[in-house]
N, C-alpha and C positions, 0 to 999 in steps of 0.2 A: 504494500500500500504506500503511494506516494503520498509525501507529506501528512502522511499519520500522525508522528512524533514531532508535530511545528509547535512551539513553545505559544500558548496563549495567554498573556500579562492580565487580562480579565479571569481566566479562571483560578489564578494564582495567588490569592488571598496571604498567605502568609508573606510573601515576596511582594506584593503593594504595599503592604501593611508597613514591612520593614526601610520600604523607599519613604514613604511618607513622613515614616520615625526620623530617617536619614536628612532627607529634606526639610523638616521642622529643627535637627538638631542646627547644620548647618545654618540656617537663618541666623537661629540664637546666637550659634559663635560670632557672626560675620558680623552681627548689632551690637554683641560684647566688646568686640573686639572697637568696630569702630566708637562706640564708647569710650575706649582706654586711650585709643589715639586724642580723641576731642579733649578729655579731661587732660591727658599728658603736653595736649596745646595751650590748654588754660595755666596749669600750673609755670610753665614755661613763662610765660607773661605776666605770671604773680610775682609779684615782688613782698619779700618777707625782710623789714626790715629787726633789726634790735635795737632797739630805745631806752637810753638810759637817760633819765630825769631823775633831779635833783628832786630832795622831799619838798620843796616847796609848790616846783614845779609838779609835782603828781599829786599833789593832796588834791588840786578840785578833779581831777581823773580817778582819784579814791571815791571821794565823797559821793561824785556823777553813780560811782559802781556800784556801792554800798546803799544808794537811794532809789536806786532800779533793778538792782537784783542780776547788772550783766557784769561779765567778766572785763577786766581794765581792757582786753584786745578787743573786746565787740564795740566798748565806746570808740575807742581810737581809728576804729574803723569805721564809724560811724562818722565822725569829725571830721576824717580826710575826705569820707564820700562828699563832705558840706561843702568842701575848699573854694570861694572864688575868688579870681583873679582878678584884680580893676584895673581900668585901663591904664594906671601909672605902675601896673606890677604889684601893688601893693596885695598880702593875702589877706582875707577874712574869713569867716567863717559864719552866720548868722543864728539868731538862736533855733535851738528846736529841743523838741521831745525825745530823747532815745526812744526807740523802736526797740521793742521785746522780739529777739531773732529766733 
């Protein structure tokens, strides 16, 4: 009989099943992955600095922490997001409310 033994991918249930697994896993990886690339873009471009201030200079970054309940980095991060620049160079910062992160 010719073509008796032709492989049919519809009657092969376990062998679909196993491609589809296949095909689901790989999505996952290829979305992980470019995931890792994106955040490993971001951290690239974060800048981490270390800040040492005098206690004079950190008491109201104390007090800010201690009256809102966030960590000295969440204010200071918070501070710099405020930064403007006026047209003579000069820096400000305007007031506001910490934001609970």
């Amino acid at each position: 009989m010719v073509g008796g033994g032709v492989y049919d991918p519809d009657a092969d249930t376990a062998g679909t099943s196993w491609e589809r697994e296949r095909a689901t896993y790989l999505q996952q990886r290829l979305a992980a992955a470019e995931e890792h690339r994106a955040r490993r873009r971001e951290e690239a471009s974060a800048v981490t600095p270390q800040l040492w201030l005098s206690a004079a200079q950190a008491a109201p970054v104390r007090h800010a922490s201690a009256r809102t309940g966030l960590t000295l980095e969440q204010i200071l991060t918070q501070l710099a997001a405020r930064i403007e620049t006026g047209p003579d160079g000069a820096l400000s910062v305007p007031p506001f409310h910490p934001d609970h992160i």
